[in-house]
N, C-alpha and C positions, 0 to 999 in steps of 0.2 A: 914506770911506764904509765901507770891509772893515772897518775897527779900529771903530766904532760900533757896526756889529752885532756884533762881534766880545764888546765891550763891556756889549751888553744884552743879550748870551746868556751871562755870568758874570757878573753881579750878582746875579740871579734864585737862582744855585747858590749863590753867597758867602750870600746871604740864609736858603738852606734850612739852611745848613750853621750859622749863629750860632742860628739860631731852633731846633737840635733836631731837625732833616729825617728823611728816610728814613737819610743816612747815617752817622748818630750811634747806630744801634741794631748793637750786636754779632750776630752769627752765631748766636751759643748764647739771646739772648734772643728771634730770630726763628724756632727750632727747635719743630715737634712735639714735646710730651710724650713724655719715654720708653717705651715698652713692660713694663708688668709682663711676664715673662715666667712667671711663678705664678700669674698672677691669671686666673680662670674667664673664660669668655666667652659670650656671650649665646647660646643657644640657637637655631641654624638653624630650628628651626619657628617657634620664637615670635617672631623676627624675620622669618619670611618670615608667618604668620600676620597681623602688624601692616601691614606690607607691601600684604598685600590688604586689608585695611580700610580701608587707606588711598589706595587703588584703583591702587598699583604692582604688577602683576603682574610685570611683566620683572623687578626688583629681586626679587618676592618668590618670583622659580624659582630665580635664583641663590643664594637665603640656601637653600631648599630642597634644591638640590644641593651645598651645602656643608654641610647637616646630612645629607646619605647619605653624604657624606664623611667627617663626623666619628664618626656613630653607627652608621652602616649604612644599608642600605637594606630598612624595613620598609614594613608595608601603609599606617603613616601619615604616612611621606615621601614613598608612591609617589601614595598620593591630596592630598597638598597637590600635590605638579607635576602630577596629572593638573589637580585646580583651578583651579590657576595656568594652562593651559595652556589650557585653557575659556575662562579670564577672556580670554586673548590670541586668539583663534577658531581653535587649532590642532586642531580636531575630533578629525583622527587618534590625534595622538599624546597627547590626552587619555583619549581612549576604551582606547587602549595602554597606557598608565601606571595607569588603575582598573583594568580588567581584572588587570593583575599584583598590584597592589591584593588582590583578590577573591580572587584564588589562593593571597597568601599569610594571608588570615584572611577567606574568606566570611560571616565576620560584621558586617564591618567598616560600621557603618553611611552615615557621610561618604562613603566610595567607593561604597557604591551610592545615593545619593539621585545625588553628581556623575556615575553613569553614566547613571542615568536620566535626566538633565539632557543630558546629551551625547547621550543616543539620539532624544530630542525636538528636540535643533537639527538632529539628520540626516534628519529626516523619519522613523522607526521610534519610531512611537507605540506600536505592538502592547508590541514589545519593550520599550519604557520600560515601558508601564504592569505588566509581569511584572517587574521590576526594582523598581518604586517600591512595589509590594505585599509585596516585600520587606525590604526597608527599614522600611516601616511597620508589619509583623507584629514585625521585630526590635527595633525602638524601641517599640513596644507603644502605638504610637499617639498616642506625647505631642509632638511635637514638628508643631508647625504648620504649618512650610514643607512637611515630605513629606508632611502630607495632602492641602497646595494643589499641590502636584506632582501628586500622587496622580489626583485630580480633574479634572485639567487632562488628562493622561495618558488617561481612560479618556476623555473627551470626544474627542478628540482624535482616538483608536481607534476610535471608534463612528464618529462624521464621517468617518474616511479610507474605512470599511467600508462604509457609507451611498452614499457619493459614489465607490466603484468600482462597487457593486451598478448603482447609476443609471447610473453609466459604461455599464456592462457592458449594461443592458436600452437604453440608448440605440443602441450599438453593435450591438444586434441584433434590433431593433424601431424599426426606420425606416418610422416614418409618414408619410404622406403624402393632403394631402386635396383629392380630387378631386369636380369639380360635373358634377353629371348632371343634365341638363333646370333646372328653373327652379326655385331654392329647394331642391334635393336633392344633397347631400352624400354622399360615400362615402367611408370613410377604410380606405385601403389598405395592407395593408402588404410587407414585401419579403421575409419567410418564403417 
């Protein structure tokens, strides 16, 4: 019985082996392509750029910190990982990474629309919408996403403003309505 299966478990191999199998291929013909070591390589933003369009953020921080790597760390490296880092919900370290952004070229239009963005997932509408005014004076108003930012921002800020106001007189104008005799109302309050 042992020599049978012994039997039907090298046939199978004898078979792969006449037919061309896996073990008929040399070493050097199952090897990666060499490395140009001259030859250019793709630019960390535009691979991490493609990256996010292609809705990889993880991949497209890494391609981003290997172009700080490679070229340095300027205002439009620091706003691709602040982006990137948005796309992933790391608020903080988004909002950290535009910011230094902003410091090193206050003009920089992409990092302030993305901080505006990142101040609006933190609930700081005010502050967004001071951000996205900017942005949108510096693009001169052509670009359509920061004016729906834009818009959305001061909505935003007017409602949060609105709804503490009412917060606020609710919390200190406690009414209360009380019946006196038949049909007569009095509404009092706690002033």
């Amino acid at each position: 019985m042992r020599q049978a299966l012994l039997a039907l478990c090298v046939i199978p191999l004898a078979a792969c082996q006449m037919m061309g199998g896996a073990g008929t291929l040399r070493p050097a013909e199952n090897a990666p392509p060499p490395a140009n070591a001259r030859g250019e390589g793709v630019d960390g933003l535009i691979v991490g750029h493609r990256l996010m369009a292609a809705g990889e953020p993880e991949l497209a921080l890494r391609a981003y910190y290997r172009a700080a790597a490679e070229q340095g760390v300027d205002a439009d490296v620091l706003s691709a990982v602040g982006s990137a880092n948005l796309a992933l919900g790391r608020l903080g370290q988004a909002e950290q990474a535009l910011r230094r952004a902003l410091e090193r070229d206050p003009t920089f239009v992409p990092a302030l629309n993305n901080l505006g963005c990142v101040l609006m997932e933190q609930g700081k509408a005010p502050e967004a919408k001071i951000v996205f005014q900017q942005a949108f004076a510096l693009d001169s108003g052509n670009s359509d996403a920061i004016r729906e930012n834009l818009k959305r921002a001061m909505a935003m800020s007017q409602n949060s403003i609105y709804a503490e106001t009412a917060k606020e007189e609710q919390e200190v104008h406690n009414f209360s309505l009380v019946r006196r005799g038949q049909g007569e109302y009095v509404l009092l309050s706690a002033l």
